[in-house]
Backbone as JSON Lines, residues from 0, in Angstrom:
{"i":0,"aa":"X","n":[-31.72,82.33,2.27],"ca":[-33.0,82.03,2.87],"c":[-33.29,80.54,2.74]}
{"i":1,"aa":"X","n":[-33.6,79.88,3.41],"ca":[-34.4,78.42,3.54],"c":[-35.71,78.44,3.18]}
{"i":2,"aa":"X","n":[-36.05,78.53,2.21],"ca":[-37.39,78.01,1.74],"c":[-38.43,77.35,2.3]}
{"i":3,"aa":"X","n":[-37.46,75.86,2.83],"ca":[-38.62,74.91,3.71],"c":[-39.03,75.3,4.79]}
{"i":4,"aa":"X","n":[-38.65,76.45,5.18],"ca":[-38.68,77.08,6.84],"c":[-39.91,78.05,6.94]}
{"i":5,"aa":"X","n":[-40.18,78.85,5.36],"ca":[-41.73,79.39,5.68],"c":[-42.8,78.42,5.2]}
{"i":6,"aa":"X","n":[-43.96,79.11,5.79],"ca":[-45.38,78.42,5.57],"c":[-46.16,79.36,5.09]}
{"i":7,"aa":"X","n":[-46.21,80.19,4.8],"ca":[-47.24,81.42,4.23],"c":[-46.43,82.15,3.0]}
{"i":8,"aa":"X","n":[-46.76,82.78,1.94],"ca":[-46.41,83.6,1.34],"c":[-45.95,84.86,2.53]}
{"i":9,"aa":"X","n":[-46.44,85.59,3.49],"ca":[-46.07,86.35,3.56],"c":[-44.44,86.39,5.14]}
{"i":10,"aa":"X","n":[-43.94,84.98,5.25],"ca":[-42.85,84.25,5.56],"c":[-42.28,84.65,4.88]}
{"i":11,"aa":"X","n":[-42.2,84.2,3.79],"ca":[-41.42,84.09,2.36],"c":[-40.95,85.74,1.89]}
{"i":12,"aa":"X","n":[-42.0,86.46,2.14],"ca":[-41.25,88.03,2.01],"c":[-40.23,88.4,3.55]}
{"i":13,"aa":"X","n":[-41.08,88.2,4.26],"ca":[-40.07,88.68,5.55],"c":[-38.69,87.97,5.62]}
{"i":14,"aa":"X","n":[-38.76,87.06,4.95],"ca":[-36.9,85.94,5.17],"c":[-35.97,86.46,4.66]}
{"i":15,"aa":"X","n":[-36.6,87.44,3.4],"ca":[-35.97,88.0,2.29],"c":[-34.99,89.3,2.79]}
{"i":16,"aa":"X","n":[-33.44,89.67,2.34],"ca":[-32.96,90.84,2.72],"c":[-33.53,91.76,1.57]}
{"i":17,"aa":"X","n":[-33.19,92.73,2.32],"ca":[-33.48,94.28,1.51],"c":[-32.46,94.87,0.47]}
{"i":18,"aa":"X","n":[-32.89,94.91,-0.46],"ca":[-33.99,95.55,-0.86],"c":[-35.02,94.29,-1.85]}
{"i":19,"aa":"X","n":[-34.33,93.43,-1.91],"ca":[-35.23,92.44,-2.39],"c":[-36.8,92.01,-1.76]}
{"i":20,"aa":"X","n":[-36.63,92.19,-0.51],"ca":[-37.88,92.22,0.57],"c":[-38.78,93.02,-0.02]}
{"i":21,"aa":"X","n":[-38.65,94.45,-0.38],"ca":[-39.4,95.35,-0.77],"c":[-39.51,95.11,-2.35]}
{"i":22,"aa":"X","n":[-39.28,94.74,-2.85],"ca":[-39.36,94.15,-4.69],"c":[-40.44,92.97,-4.55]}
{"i":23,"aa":"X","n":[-40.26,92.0,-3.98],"ca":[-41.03,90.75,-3.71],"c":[-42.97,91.8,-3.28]}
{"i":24,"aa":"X","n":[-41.92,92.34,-2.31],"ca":[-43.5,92.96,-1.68],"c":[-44.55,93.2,-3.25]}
{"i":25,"aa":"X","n":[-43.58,94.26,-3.8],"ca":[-44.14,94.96,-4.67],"c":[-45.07,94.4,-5.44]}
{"i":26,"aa":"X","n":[-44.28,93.3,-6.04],"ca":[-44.85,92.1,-7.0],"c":[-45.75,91.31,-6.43]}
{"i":27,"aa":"X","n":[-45.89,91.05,-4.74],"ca":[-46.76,90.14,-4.66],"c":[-48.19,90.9,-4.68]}
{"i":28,"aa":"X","n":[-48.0,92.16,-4.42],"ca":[-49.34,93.38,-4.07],"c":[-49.95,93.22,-5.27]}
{"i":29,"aa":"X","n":[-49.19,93.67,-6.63],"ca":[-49.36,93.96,-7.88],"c":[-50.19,92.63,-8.71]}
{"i":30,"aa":"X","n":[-49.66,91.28,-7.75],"ca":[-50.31,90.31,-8.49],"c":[-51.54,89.82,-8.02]}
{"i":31,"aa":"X","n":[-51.45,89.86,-6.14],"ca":[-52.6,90.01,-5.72],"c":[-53.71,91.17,-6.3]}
{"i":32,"aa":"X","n":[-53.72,91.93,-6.68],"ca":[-54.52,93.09,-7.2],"c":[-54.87,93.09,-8.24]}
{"i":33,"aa":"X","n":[-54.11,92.83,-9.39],"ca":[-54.21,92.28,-10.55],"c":[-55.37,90.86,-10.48]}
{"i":34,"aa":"X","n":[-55.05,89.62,-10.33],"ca":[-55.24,88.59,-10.26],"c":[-55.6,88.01,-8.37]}
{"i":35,"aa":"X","n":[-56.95,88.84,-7.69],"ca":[-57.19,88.35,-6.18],"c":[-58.16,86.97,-6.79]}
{"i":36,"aa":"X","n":[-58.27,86.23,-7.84],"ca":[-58.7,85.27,-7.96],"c":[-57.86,84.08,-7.94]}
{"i":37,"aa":"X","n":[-56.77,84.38,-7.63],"ca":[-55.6,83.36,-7.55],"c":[-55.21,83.52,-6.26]}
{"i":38,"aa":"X","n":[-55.45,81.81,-5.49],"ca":[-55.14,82.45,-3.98],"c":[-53.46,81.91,-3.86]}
{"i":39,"aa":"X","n":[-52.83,83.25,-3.07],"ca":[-51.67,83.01,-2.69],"c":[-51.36,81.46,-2.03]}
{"i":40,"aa":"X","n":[-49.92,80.86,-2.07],"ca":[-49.63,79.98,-1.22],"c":[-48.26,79.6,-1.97]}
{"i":41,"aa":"X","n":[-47.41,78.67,-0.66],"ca":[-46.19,78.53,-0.91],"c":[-45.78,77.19,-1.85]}
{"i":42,"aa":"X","n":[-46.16,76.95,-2.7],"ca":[-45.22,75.83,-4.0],"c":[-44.34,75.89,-4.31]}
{"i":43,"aa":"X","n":[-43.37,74.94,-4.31],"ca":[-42.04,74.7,-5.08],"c":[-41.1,75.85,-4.51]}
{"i":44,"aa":"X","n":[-41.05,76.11,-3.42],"ca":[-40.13,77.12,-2.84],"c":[-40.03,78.66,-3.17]}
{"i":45,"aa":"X","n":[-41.54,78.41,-3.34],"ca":[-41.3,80.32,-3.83],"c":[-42.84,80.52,-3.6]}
{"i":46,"aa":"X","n":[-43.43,81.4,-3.54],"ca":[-44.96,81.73,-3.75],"c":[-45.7,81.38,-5.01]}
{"i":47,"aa":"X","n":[-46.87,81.03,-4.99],"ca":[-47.3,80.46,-5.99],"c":[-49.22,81.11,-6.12]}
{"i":48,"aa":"X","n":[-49.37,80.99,-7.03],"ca":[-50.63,82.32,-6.87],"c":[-51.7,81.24,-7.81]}
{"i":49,"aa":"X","n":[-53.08,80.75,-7.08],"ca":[-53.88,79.72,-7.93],"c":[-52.97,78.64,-8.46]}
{"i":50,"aa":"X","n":[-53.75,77.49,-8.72],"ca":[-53.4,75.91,-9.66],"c":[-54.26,75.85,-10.5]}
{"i":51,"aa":"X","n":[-53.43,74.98,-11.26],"ca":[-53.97,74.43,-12.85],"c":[-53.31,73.1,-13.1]}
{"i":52,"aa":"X","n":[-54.01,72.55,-13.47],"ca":[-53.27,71.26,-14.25],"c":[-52.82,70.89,-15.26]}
{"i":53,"aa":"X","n":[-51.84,70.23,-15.65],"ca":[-50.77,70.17,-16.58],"c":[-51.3,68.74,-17.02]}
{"i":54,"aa":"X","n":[-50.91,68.41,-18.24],"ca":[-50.32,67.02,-19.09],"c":[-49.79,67.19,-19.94]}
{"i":55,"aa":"X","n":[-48.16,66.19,-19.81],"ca":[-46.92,66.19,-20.76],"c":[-47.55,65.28,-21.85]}
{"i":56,"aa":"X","n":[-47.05,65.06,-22.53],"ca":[-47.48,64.27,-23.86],"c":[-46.9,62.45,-23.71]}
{"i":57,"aa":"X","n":[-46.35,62.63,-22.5],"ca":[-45.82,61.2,-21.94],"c":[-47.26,60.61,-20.89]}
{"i":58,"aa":"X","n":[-48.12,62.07,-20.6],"ca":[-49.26,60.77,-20.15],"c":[-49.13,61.37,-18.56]}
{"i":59,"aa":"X","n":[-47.84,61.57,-17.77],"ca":[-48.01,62.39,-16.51],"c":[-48.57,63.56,-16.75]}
{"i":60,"aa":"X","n":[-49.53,63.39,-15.3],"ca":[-50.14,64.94,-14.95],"c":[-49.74,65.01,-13.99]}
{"i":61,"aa":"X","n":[-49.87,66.48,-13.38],"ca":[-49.44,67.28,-12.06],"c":[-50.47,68.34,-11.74]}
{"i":62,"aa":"X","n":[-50.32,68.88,-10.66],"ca":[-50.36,70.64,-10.3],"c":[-49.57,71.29,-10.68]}
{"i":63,"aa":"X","n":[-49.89,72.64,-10.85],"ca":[-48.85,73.63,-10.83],"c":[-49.08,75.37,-10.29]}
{"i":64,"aa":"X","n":[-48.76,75.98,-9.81],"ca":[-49.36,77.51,-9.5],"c":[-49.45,78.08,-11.11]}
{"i":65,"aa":"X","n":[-50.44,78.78,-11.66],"ca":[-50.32,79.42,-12.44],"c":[-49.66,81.03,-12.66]}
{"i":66,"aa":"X","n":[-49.34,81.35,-11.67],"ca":[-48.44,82.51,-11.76],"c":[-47.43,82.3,-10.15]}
{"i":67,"aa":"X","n":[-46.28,82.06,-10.14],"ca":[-45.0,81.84,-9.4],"c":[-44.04,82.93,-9.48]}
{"i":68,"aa":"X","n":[-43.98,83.65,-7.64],"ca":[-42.85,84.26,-7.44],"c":[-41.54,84.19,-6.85]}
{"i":69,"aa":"X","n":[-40.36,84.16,-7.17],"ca":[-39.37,83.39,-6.41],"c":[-38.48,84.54,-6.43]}
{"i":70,"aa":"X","n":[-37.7,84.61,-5.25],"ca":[-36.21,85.17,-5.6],"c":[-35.13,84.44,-5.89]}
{"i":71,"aa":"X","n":[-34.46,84.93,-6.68],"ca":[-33.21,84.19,-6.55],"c":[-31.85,84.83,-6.37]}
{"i":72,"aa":"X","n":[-30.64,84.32,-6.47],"ca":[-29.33,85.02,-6.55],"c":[-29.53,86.29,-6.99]}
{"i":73,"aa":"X","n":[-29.86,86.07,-8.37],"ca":[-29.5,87.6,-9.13],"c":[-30.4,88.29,-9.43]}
{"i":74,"aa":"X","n":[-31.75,87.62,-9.68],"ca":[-32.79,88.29,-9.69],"c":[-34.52,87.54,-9.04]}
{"i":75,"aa":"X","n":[-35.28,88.03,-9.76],"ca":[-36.5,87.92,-9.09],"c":[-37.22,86.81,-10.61]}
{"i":76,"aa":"X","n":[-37.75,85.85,-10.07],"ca":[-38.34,84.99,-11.57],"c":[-39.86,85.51,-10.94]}
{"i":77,"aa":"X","n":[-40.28,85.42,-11.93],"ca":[-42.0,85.81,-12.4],"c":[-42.41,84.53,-13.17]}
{"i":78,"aa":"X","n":[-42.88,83.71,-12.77],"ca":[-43.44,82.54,-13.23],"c":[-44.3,82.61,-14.33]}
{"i":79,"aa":"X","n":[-44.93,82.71,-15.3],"ca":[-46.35,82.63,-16.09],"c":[-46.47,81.8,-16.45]}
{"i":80,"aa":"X","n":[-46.95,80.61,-15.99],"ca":[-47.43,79.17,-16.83],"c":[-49.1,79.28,-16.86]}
{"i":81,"aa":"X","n":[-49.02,80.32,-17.95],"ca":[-49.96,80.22,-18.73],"c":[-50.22,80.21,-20.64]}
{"i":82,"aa":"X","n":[-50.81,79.26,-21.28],"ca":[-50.82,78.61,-22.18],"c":[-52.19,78.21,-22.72]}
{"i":83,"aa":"X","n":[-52.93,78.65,-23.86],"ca":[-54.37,78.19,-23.79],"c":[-54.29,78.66,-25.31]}
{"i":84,"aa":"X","n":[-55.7,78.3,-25.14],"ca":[-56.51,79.07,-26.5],"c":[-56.04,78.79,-27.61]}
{"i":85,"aa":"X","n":[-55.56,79.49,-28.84],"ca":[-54.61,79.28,-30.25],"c":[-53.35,79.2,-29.85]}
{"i":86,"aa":"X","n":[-52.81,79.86,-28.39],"ca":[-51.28,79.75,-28.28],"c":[-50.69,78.2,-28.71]}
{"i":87,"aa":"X","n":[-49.31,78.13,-29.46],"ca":[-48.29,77.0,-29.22],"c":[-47.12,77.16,-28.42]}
{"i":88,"aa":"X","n":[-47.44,78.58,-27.81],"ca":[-46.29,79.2,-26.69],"c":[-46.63,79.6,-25.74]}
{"i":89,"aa":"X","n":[-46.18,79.56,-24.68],"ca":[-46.23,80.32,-23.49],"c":[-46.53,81.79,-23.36]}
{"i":90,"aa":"X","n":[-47.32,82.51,-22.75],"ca":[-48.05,83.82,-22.8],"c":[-46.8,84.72,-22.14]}
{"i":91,"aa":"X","n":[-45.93,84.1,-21.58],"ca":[-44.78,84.9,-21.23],"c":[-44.22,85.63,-22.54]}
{"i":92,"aa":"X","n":[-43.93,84.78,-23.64],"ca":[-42.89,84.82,-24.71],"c":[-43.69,85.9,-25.66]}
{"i":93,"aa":"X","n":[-44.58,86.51,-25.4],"ca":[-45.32,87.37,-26.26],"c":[-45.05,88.75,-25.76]}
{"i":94,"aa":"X","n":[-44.23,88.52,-24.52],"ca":[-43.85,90.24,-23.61],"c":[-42.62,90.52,-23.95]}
{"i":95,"aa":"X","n":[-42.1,89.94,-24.39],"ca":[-40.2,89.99,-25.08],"c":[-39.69,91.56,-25.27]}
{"i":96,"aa":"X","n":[-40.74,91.67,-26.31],"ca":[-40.52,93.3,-26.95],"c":[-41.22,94.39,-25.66]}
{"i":97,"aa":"X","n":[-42.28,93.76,-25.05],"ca":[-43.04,94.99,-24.29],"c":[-42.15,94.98,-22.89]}
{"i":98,"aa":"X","n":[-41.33,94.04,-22.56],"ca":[-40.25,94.0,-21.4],"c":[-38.61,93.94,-21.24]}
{"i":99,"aa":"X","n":[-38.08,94.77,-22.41],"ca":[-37.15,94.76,-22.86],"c":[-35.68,94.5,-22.03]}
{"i":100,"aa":"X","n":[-36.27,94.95,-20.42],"ca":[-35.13,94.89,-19.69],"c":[-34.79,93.41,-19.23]}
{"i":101,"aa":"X","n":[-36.68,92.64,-18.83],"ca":[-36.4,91.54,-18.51],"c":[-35.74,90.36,-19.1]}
{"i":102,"aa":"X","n":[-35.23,89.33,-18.71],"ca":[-35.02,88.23,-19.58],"c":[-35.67,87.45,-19.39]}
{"i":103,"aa":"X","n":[-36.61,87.05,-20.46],"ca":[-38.02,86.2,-20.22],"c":[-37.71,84.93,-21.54]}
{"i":104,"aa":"X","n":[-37.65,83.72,-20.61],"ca":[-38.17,82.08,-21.46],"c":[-39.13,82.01,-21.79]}
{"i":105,"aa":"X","n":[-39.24,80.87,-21.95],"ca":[-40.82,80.46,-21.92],"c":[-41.75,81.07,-21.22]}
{"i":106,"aa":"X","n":[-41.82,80.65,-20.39],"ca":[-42.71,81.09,-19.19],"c":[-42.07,81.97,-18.1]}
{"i":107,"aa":"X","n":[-40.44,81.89,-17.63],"ca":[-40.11,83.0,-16.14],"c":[-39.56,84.36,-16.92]}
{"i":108,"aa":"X","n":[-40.26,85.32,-16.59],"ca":[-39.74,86.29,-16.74],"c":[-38.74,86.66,-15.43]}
{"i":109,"aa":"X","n":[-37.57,87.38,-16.03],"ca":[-36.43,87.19,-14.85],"c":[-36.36,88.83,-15.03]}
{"i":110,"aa":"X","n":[-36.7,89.11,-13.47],"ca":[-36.21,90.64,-13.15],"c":[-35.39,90.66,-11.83]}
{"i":111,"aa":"X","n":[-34.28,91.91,-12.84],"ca":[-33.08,92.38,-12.02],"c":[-33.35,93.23,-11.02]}
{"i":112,"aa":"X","n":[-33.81,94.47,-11.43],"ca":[-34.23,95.22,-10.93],"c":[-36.06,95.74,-11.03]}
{"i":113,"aa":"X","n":[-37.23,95.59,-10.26],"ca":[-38.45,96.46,-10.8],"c":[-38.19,97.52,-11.19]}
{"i":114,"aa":"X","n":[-37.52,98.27,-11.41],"ca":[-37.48,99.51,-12.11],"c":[-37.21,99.4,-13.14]}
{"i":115,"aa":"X","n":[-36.33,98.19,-13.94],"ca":[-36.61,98.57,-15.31],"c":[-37.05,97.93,-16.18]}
{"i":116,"aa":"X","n":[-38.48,97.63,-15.5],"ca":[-39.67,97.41,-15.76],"c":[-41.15,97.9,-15.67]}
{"i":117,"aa":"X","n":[-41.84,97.97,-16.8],"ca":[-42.89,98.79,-16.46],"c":[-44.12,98.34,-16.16]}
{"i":118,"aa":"X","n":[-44.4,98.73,-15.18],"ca":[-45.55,98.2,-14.11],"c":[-46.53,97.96,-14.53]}
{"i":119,"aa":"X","n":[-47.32,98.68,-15.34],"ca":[-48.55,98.7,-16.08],"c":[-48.62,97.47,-17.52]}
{"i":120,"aa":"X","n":[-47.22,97.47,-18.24],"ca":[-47.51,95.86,-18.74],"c":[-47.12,94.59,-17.74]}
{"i":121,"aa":"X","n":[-46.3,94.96,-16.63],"ca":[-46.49,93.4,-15.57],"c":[-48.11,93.5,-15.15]}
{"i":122,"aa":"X","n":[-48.77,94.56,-15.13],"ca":[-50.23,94.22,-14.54],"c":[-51.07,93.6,-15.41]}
{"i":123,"aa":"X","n":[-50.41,94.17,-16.91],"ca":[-51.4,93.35,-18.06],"c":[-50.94,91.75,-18.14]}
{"i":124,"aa":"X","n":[-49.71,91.7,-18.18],"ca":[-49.2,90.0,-18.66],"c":[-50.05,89.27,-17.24]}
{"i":125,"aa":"X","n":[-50.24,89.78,-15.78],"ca":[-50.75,88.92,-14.49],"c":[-52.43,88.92,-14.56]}
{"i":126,"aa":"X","n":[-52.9,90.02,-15.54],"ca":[-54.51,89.71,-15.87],"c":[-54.57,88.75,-16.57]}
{"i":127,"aa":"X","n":[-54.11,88.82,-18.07],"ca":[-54.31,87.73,-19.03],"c":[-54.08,86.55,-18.22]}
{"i":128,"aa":"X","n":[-52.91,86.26,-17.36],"ca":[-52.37,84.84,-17.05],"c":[-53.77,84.23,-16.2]}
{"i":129,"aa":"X","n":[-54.01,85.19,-15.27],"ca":[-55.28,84.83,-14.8],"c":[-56.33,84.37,-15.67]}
{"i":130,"aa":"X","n":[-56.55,85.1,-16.16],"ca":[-57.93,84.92,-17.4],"c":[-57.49,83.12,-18.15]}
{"i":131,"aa":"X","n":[-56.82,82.86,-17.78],"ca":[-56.5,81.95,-18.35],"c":[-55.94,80.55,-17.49]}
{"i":132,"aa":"X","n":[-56.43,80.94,-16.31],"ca":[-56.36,80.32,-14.46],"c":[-57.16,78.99,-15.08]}
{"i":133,"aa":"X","n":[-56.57,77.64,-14.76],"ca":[-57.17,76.94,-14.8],"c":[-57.09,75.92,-16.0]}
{"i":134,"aa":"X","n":[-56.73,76.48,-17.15],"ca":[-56.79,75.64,-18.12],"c":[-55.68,74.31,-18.28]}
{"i":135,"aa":"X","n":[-55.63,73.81,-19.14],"ca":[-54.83,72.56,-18.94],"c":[-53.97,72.54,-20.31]}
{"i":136,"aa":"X","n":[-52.65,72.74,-19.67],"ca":[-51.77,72.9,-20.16],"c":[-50.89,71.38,-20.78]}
{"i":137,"aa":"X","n":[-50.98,71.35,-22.44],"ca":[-50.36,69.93,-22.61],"c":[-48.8,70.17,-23.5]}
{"i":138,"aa":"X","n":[-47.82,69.5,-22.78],"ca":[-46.29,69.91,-23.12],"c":[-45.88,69.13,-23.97]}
């Protein structure tokens, strides 16, 4: 798929082959529904759901989507750059144990398949991230 070629999030699902088309769907419904305070749109080559602003400790700031969906080769990344409050980590890295199938960094949780994953904690990790829409993240 060419990335630079859609303009809408919902481009970005239709470019996609199947069954990945229908996975993307899934996730974008789930996050829209979860989190309709984050408006969809296309960043950094993947869908990107609400902005927040960042500062590195070098003094650059940026934008960024606070919750990012992308496909890739092998699987599907789940963005969470969300970070606040007492955290010194990324709110991704706290789902480790509750998402056992995924392989989650910092912040992308990487899914192979949605199925072996359970829906009801991806709806909790895309509330919190929301709840937390906006804040300013320093690296």
């Amino acid at each position: 798929m060419d990335e630079t070629a859609v303009a809408t999030p919902e481009e970005y699902i239709e470019a996609l082959d199947e069954p990945r088309r229908s996975e993307v769907r899934r996730l974008d419904e789930l996050i829209r529904s979860e989190a309709p305070e984050l408006e969809p749109h296309i960043a950094y080559r993947q869908i990107g759901y609400g902005k927040y602003r960042f500062r590195y400790k070098t003094g650059r700031e940026g934008d960024w989507a606070t919750i990012g969906l992308g496909s890739r080769k092998s699987y599907i990344s789940l963005y969470i750059n969300a970070v606040g409050g007492e955290r010194d980590h990324y709110l991704a890295e706290e789902y480790r144990d509750l998402l056992p199938k995924a392989d989650i960094g910092r912040s992308c949780v990487r899914i192979k398949k949605l199925a072996d994953v359970d829906e009801a904690t991806l709806r909790q990790l895309v509330r919190e991230a929301a709840k937390q829409a906006g804040d300013y993240i320093e690296t």
